[in-house]
N, C-alpha and C positions, 0 to 999 in steps of 0.2 A: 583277296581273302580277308575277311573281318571276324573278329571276335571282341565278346562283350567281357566284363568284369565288373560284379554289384559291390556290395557295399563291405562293410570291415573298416578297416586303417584306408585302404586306399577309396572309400568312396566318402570317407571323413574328410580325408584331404584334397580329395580330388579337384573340391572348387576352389579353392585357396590355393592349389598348387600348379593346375593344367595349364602350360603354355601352349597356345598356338590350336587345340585340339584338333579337330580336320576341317578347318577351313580359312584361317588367316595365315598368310606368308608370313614364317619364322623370320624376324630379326631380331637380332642382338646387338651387346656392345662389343668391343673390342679388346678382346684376354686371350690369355694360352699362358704354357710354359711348365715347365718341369724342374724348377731352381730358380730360388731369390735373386742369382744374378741373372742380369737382364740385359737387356742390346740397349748400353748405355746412351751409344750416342744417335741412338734413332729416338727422334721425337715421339709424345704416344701420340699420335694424330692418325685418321681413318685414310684412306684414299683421298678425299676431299679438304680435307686439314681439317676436320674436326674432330673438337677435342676427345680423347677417350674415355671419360664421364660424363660428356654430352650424348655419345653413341650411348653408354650404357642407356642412361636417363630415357632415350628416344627407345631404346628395349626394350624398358620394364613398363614405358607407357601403353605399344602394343600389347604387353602380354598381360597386365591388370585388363584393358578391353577384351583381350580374349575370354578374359577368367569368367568373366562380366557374366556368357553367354555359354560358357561350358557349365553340362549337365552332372549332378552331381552321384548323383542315383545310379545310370546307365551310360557307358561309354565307350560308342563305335573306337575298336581300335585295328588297323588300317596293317599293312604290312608294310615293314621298313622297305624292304626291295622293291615294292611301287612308289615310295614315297622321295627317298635318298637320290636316286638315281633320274629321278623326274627335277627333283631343284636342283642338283651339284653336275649332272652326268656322269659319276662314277659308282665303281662297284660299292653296298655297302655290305663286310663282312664280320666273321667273330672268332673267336677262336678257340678249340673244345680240344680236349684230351679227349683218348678211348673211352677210359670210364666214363667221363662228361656224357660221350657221343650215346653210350649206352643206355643212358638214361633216356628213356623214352619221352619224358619230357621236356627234356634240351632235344635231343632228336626233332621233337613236334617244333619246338621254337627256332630252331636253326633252320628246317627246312619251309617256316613258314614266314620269316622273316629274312632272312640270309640268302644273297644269290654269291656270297664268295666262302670259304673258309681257313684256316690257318691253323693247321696241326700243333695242340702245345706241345708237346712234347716229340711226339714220334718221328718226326723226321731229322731230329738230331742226332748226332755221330751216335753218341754214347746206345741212344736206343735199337740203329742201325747196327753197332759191332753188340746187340743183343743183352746189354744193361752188362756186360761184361769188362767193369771200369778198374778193378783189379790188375787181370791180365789177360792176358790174348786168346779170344775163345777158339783160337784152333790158327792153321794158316793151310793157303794154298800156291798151287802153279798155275799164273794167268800170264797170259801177252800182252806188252803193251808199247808200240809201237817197233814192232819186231822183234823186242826184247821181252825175254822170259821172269818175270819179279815173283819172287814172296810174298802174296798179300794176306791180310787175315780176311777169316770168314765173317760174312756178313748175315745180317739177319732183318728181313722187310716184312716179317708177321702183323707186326704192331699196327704199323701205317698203311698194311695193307687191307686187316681189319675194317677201319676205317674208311678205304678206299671202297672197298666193296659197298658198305651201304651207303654209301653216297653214289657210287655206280648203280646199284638197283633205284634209287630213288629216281636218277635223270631220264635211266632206261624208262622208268614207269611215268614220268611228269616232262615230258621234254621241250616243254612249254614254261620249264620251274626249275632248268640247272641250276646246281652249284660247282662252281667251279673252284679248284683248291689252290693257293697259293703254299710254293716249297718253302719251308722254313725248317735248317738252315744249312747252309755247305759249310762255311770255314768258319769257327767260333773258336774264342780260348775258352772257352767255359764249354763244359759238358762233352770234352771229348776225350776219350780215356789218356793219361800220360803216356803209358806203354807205348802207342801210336807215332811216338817222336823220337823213341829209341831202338838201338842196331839190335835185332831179333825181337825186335815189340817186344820188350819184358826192358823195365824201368830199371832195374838193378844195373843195367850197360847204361854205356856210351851214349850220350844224343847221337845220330847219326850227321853226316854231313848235307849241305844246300843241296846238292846233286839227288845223292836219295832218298829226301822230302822232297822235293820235285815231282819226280816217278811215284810217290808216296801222293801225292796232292794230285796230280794226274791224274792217277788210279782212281784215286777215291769220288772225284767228281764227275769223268767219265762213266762209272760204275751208277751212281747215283742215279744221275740224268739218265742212263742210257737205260735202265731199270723202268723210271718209272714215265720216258716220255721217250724213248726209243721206239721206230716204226714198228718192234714187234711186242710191242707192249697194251694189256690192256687196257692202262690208265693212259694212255698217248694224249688223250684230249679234254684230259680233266683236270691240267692244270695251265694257271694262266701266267704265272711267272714264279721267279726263286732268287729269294733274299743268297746273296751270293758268299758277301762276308758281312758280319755279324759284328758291331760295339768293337770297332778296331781303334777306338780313339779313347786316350786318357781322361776323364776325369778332373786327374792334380792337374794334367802341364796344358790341355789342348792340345797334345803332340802325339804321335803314334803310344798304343800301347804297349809297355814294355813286358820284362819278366820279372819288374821289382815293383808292381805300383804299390805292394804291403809286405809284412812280413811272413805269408802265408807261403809255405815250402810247394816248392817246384816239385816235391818228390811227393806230394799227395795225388793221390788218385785220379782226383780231374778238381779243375780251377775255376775260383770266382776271379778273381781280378786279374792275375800273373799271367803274363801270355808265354806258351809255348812256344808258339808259332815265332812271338819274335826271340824267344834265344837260339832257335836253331838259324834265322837267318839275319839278326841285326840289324833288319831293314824290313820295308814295305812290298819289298820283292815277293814276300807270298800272297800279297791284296793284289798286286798286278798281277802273276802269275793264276791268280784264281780265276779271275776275270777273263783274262785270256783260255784257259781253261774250258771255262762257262761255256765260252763263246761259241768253243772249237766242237763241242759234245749236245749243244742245246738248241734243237730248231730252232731256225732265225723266227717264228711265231711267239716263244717263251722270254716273257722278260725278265730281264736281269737287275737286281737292287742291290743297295747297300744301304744298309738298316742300324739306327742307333737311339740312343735316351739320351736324356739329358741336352738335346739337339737344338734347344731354344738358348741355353747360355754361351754368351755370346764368345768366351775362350775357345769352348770346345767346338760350337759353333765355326769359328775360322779353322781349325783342325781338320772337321768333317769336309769344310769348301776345299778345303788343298786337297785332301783324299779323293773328292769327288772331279775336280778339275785334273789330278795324275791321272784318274781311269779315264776321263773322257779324251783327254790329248794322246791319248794310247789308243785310242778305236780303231779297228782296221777290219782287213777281215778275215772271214772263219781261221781258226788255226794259227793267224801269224799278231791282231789285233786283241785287245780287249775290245767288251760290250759292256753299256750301262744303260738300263731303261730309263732307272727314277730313283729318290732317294725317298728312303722310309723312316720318315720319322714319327718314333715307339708311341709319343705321346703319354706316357707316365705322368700324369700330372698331378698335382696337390691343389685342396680347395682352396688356401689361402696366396701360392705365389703360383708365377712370378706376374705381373704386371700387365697389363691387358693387351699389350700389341707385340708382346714377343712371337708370339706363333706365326702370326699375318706374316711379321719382317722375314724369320727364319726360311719359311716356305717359297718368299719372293726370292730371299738371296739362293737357295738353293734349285729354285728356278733359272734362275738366269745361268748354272751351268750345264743341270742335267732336264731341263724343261720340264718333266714331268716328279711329280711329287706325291705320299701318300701317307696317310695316318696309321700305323700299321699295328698300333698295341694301347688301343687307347683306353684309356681308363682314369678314376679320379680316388685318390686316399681321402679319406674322411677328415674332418677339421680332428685338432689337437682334442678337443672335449668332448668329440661323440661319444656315448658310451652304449646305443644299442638300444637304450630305452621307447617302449614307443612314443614317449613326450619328444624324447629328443630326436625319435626318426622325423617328427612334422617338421623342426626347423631345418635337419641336412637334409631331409630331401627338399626342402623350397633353394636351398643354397645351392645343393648340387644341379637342381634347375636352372635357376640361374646363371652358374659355374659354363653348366653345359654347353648355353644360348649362346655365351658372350664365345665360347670357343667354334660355335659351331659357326656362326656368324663369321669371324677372322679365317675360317675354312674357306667361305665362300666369298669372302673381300680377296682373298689373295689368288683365289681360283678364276676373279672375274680382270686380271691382269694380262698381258700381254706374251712376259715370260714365264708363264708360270700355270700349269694342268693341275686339277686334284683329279688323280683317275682312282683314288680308293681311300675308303673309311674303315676299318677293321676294330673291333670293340675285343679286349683281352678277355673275352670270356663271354656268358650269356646273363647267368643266375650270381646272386652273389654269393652265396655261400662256397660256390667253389670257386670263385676268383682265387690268385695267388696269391692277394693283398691280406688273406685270411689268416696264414701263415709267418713263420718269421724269413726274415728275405730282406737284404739287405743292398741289393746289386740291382740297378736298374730300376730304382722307385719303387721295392718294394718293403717293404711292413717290417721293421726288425721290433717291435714290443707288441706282436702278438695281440694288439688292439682291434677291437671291433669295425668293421671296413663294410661299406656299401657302393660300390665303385660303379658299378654298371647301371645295365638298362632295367633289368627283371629281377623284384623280391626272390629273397628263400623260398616263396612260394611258387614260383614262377612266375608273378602277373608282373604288366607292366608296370614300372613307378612314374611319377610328374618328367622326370625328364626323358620317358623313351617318345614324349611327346612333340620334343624339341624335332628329333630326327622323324617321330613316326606321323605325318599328319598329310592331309588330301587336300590339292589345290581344286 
């Protein structure tokens, strides 16, 4: 599938800015990262020991040739899902809210470039117990493993919304699935407090490790069994699920606790403060999830563990210990954990971190769990954007750029021995409704309310200079 885009802002810039357009192999130099600190003690040098201003240099050479001979006027643009998964072999996806999905023309672009997706919102707890983050929207009597528990009611409207049109579209194009990646099971952010306390209502007790246990059971059981259980309609419309979610510190590189700030335990649901660990003071509920997963999830659905800030190299060693626990624990259904791949969010800034963090991060996280993925990718705008269209000519040539040199260290450390990219996932489509538009603090996102162009596709929908990095025809 091809479509065209004429002139305006983007056919002003088009020659000046088009890398690669559809017909020369994307290369770059060599960048990533999500934080000024950086993997100190790895040299920046490419696979070959060259320098990482030499790889740039050898980038921009390519992509001024290309510019040379892209049209300025008219310009074939090609579908990502033929183009991504033809140079990397892995899925390339995005990720859309309801509303998002509603919009007919994210709808158009998702299903004409996208062969994965990644629910923002809706398949997280808070949305699951029905945006009910107060207090307990009702409870019921369920079994679970002979044993009769209290659980609360659940609510699968939202994501299953979504499920459906993405189920009529595959029914109707089955030559043009999209298949959905679960995001997420066990998060401290976004799951209501009540949920950790004795009769779910936050005013008691946290309850004890035993009945969060049955609590974490349940709930994952319940999940998976809902939407990829053999008698479910969605059985086969999803290809894996992000398991536990940003379980790593920030300050220490160490697990995260229920003091990373001084934000109360007693609010409603959490940006940084983990629940999870003051009910059990340990890592016991990352393994317990895993195993969990494992016990409830056709052996077909894989299994992640998903985080930001994954390139500095503190947090970094945190993430490899978490990811080496779950793997020495593998066993099987019921008595092992599972781990497919680690997903790193990729939250990145135009200016840091340094151009070989990414490559490094993906290799070292290779060599435990083999397989690796890009899972929330995006870019914040430099310090001085301010939206103008003067100033959108130079960020969008820089977020070009930005793009190359990471898409590049994507496919340096994907062409390794220890180390798969099975999937590219972009946090959004259009930029206007990016998260980066908002204030957001946690996970790379936007706290001064600043002007952001993060993705592939204008406010208007069309492609920019860099959806050409990823979008192009060998």
């Amino acid at each position: 599938m091809k479509r065209k885009f004429l002139s305006g802002l983007m056919a002003v810039t088009m020659s000046a800015f088009l890398l690669s357009g559809c017909s020369e192999e994307v290369t770059a130099g060599n960048t990533t990262g999500n934080n000024s600190e950086t993997v100190a003690e790895t040299p920046e040098t490419d696979n070959e020991g060259e320098s990482a201003e030499a790889t740039d240099a050898k980038a921009e050479d390519t992509a001024e040739e290309t510019m040379e001979n892209a049209a300025a006027e008219e310009v074939n643009v090609p579908a990502l899902r033929d183009c991504v998964p033809k140079k990397m072999g892995c899925r390339i996806g995005c990720s859309a809210t309801l509303s998002e999905l509603q919009d007919p023309q994210v709808f158009n672009i998702v299903t004409t470039h996208f062969d994965s997706i990644t629910f923002g919102n809706e398949l997280k707890p808070d949305s699951l117990f029905g945006y009910s983050n107060g207090s307990c929207p009702g409870t019921k009597q369920e079994e679970l493993n002979g044993e009769i528990i209290t659980v609360p009611v659940m609510d699968f409207s939202r994501p299953e919304k979504m499920l459906d049109m993405i189920y009529d579209w595959n029914e109707a194009n089955p030559d043009r699935k999209i298949m959905v990646r679960g995001h997420v099971l066990v998060w401290h952010s976004q799951t209501p407090e009540w949920f950790f306390h004795e009769d779910y209502d936050k005013k008691n007790p946290y309850v004890d490790k035993e009945t969060m246990n049955k609590r974490l059971e349940w709930y994952i059981k319940t999940v998976l069994t809902h939407f990829t259980g053999d008698d479910s309609k969605y059985k086969d419309m999803f290809y894996g699920w992000d398991v536990v979610n940003e379980a790593i510190s920030d300050a220490t590189g160490k697990y995260r606790t229920d003091s990373e700030n001084s934000e109360p335990l007693s609010n409603d649901t959490h940006g940084s403060n983990s629940s999870w660990w003051h009910v059990y003071g340990s890592n016991e509920y990352i393994i317990n999830a895993f195993k969990f997963a494992n016990k409830y999830a056709p052996e077909t659905l894989e299994l992640y563990y998903n985080d930001y800030n994954e390139t500095v190299i503190k947090k970094m060693n945190g993430i490899k210990e978490l990811l080496q626990t779950i793997k020495d624990l593998e066993g099987e259904r019921g008595v092992g954990t599972r781990i497919t791949a680690m997903g790193l969010q990729g939250h990145y800034q135009m200016e840091d971190p340094n151009a070989n963090s990414l490559e490094v991060a993906m290799k070292e996280y290779g060599k435990i769990v083999g397989e690796v993925q890009i899972t929330e990718l995006d870019l914040r705008a430099s310090s001085d954007y301010d939206g103008s269209d003067e100033a959108k000519v130079e960020e969008y040539e820089k977020q070009r750029k930005r793009y190359n040199m990471l898409y590049y260290s994507m496919g340096s450390a994907n062409n390794t021995p220890d180390t798969t990219l099975t999937g590219i996932t972009f946090w959004g489509t259009v930029d206007k409704y990016s998260w980066l538009q908002t204030a957001n603090n946690v996970g790379g996102g936007n706290s001064k309310n600043s002007v952001q162009c993060p993705l592939l596709f204008d406010d208007n929908y069309q492609p920019k200079p860099c959806f050409f990095v990823f979008g192009k025809e060998d």
